[in-house]
Structure formats: structure tokens, C-alpha cells
C-alpha positions in Angstrom: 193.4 143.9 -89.2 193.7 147.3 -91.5 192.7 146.8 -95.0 193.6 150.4 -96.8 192.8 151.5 -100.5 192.9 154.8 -102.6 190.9 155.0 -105.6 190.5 157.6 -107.8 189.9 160.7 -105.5 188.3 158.3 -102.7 190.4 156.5 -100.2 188.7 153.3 -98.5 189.8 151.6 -94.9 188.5 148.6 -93.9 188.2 147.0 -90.0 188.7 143.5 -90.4 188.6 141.5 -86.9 185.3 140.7 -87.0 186.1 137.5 -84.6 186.6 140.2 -82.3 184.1 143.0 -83.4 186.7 145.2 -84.9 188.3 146.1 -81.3 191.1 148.1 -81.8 194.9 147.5 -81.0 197.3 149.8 -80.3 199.1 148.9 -83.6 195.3 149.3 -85.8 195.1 152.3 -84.4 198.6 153.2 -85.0 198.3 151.7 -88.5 195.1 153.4 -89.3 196.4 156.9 -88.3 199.6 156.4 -90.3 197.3 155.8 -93.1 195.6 159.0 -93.1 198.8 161.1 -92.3 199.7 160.0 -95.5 197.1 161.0 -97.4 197.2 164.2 -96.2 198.9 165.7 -98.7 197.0 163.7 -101.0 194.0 164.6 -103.8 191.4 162.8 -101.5 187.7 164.0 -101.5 186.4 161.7 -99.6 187.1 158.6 -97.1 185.7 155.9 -96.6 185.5 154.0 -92.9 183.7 150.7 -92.9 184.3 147.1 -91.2 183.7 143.7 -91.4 181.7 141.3 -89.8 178.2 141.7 -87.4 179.9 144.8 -86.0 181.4 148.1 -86.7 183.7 148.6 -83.9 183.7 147.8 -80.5 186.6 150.4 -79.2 189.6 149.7 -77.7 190.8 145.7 -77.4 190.1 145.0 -73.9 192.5 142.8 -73.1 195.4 145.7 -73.9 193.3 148.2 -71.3 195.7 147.2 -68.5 195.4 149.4 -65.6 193.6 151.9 -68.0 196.7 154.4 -67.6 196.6 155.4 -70.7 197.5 159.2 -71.1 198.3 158.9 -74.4 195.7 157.1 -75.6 196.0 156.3 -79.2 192.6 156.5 -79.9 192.6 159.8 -79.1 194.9 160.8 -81.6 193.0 158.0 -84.2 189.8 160.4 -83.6 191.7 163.4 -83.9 193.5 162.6 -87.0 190.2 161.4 -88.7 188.2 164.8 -87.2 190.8 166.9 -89.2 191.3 165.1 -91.8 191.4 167.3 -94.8 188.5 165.8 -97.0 185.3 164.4 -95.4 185.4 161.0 -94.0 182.0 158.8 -94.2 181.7 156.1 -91.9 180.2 152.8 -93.2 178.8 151.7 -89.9 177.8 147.6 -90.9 176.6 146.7 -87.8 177.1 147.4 -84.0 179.1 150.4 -82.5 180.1 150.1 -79.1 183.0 151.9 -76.4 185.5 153.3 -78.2 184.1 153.0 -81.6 181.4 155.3 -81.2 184.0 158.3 -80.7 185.8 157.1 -83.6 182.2 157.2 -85.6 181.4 160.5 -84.2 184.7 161.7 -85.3 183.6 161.3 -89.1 181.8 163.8 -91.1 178.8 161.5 -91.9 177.8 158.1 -90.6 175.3 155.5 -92.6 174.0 153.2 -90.5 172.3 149.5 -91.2 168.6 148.4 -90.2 169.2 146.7 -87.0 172.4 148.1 -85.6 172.5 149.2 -82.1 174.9 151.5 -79.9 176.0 151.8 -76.2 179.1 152.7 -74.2 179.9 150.6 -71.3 182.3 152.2 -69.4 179.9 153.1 -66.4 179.1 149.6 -66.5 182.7 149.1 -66.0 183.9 151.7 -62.9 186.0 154.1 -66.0 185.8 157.8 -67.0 185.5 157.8 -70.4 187.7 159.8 -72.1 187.5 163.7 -71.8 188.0 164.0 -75.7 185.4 161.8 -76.6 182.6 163.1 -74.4 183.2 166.5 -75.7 183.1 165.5 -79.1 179.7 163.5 -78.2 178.9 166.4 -76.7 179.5 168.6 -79.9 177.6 166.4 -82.4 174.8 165.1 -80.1 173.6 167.6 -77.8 174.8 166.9 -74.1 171.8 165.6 -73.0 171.9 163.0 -75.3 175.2 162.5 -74.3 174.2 161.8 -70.5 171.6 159.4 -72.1 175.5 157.6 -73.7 177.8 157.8 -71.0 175.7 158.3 -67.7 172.9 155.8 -68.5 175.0 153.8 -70.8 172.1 153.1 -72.4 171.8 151.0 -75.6 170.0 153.1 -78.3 168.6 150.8 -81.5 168.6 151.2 -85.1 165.7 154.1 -85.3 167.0 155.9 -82.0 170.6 156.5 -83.6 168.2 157.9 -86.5 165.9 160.2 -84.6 168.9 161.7 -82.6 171.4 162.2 -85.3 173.6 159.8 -84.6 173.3 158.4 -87.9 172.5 160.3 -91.2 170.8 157.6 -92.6 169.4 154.2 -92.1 170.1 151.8 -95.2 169.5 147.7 -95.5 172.9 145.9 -94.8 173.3 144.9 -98.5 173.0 148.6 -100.0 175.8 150.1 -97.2 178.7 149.5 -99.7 176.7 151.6 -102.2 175.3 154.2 -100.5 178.2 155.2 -99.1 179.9 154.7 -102.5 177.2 157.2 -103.9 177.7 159.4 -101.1 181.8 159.3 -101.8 181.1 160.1 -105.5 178.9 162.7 -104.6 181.5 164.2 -102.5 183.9 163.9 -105.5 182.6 165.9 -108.0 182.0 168.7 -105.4 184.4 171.7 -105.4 187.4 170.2 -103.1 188.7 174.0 -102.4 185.2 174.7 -101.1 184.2 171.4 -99.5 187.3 171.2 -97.4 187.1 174.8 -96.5 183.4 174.7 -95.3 184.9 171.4 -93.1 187.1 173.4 -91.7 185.1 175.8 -90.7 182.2 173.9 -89.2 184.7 172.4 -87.1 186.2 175.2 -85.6 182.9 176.8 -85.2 181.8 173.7 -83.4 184.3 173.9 -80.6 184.4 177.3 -80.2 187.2 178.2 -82.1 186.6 179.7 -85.4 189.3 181.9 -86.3 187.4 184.4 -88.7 190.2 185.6 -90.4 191.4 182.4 -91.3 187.9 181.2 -92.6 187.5 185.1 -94.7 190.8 183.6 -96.2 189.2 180.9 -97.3 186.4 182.3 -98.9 188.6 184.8 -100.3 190.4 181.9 -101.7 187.4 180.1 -103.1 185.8 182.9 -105.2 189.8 183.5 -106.7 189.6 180.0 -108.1 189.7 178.3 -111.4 187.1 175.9 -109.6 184.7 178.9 -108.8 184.9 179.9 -112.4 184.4 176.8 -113.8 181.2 176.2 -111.5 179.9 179.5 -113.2 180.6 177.9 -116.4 179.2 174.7 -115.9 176.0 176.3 -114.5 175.9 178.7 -117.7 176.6 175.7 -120.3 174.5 173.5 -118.4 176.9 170.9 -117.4 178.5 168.7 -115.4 181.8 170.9 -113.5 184.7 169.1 -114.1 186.9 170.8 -110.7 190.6 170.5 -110.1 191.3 171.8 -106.7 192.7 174.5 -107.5 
């Protein structure tokens, strides 16, 4: 159900189980972390998350659940992989995001939604506990009262909602999502990658309470030592496009 691409500096992954509105099985998810562990090491600038069909994602397949014992829950390490993922990943949102696929959306670094998506998460609905990882991470890019409005109400926010409370970044009709995200991907292309995967970095550390300053001086240290820095100057001066290698 994992369609994966790299082109140029931009790598692509598409959900495609739109019979069952992108629910995840253990193997996608397995498949779609494998994916990104290999690109690690990569020149990707940017990723691109996207699916298929009337809906984004709709979590975790149901009928794998079980008894819910999941301690290891691959989609924890899916959201985890995509949070750290060195370059910024934009998620395509095409239609409705529900359970499980709103952590993986608020795992990305930006999220472009369609006119007349909507978003809940059931699992109050349902007698479970959401998991720990995901609320916090709701919790990080939403503000926790809006996450009581997700998990504790469960209640089903529309198109404008997910815009007014930052779910979303930006609100687009369904048949300019592939290029505004493309856009958005190219944008994040020709940006310094030594500085825009720095700055990542360091937004998420400082997000969970974890910046390590030193580490984060390095990296500015590191970023006004580079060719790329210089050739920003130059580019600036010359009034030009940068051309910038990552290094």
C-alpha cells in the first residue's frame, strides 16, 4: 500500500489503500519507516507525505488492534522516525484524517490541508487510551486545550477549524494539493540545507523541553563556517538566485 519516490532533492511517499482510508498495517508502517531510515543519509530537503483516495489516513488497521497490547506500537516509532527526520517532511493531507493518522500528520513539519476535510480521534468513543506519545505531541503543536477538545471530546473539527487552530498551515482546493505542496517542497529545496535542518533540529528540541544549547551553538557555529553561508552572501550581493550544496 506504500508507493515511495526520490526526486531530485525531494523524496515523495504515497498512502495507497484508499478502499480502506489509508489504515495502516503493521507492515506499511514498517515499510514506510524503512523508507525514511534510508534516506537518512541521503541529500533530501524535503518529503513529501500524501495518500490516495477520499482520505488521508485513518490510523492504525483495526482489524490488527487485537487486544490493543501493543507496547511496541509501530506507529510510534513511524511518528518518531518522520519527527526526526533530517529534512522537513510536508504532509499532503487529501482528504480526512482520523485515529492514528492525525499523530502521524502532527508528526510532520507542515500540513496542507483540502477544502472540506475534517478530523477527529475516536478512541474515547471506543473505551482506549490513546497513546502517551501522541497526545504529547498533540499536545506540543496544538496547545493542550485543544488537545482535550481531540482526545477528551473526540470531537470532529471541519475544514476551517483545523485552519483556525493550526492544525493545518493552509487550506487549498483538492486539485491544487499536489502543487502546492510541490511548490512548498521546491521552496524548501533551494533553502540552505545546513541551516534548514539545523533550525529543525532545534525547534524540536526546544519544543519538548530538551534543547541542548551547546549542541544547537554548534550548529550555528557550523552554519556561518559554511561554503553555503558564503554563497548566500554572494547571491544576495550579485543579486541572484544561491545555488547551495550542503555543505
Amino acid at each position: 500500500m506504500i508507493e515511495a519516490a526520490k526526486t531530485g532533492f525531494t523524496g515523495r511517499i504515497t498512502l495507497n489503500r484508499p478502499e480502506a482510508h489509508n489504515a495502516l498495517t503493521r507492515a506499511a508502517m514498517a515499510d514506510i519507516t524503512q523508507v525514511l531510515q534510508g534516506w537518512a543519509d541521503s541529500d533530501i530537503r524535503a518529503v513529501v507525505i500524501t495518500g490516495t483516495g477520499r482520505s488521508f489516513c485513518s490510523g492504525a488497521s483495526l482489524d490488527e488492534l487485537g487486544d490493543g497490547g501493543w507496547d511496541d506500537n509501530p506507529l510510534n516509532l513511524l511518528c518518531a522516525t518522520v519527527e526526526a527526520f533530517h529534512a522537513p517532511v510536508i504532509a499532503a493531507l487529501n482528504g480526512g484524517v482520523f485515529g492514528g493518522g492525525v499523530d502521524l500528520a502532527l508528526a510532520c513539519d507542515f500540513r496542507i490541508g483540502v477544502q472540506g476535510m475534517k478530523m477527529f480521534v475516536p478512541p474515547a468513543r471506543l473505551g482506549i487510551h490513546y497513546e502517551s506519545a501522541g497526545i504529547a505531541r498533540a499536545v506540543q503543536r496544538l496547545g493542550a486545550q485543544m488537545a482535550r477538545r481531540v482526545f477528551l471530546l473526540a470531537e470532529t473539527f471541519d475544514d476551517n477549524a483545523l485552519l483556525a487552530n493550526g492544525f493545518v498551515d493552509d487550506l487549498v482546493p483538492p486539485a491544487q494539493l499536489p502543487e502546492r505542496a510541490a511548490d512548498m517542497a521546491q521552496t524548501l529545496a533551494g533553502l540552505a540545507p545546513l541551516a534548514v535542518q539545523g533550525m529543525k533540529q532545534t525547534i524540536l528540541e526546544a519544543s519538548q523541553n530538551r534543547l541542548d544549547k551547546d549542541a544547537a551553538q554548534a550548529r550555528v557555529r557550523a552554519c556561518f563556517a559554511s561554503a553555503d553561508h558564503a554563497e548566500g552572501l554572494a547571491a544576495m550581493q550579485e543579486k541572484r538566485p544561491p545555488v547551495f550544496k550542503g555543505r
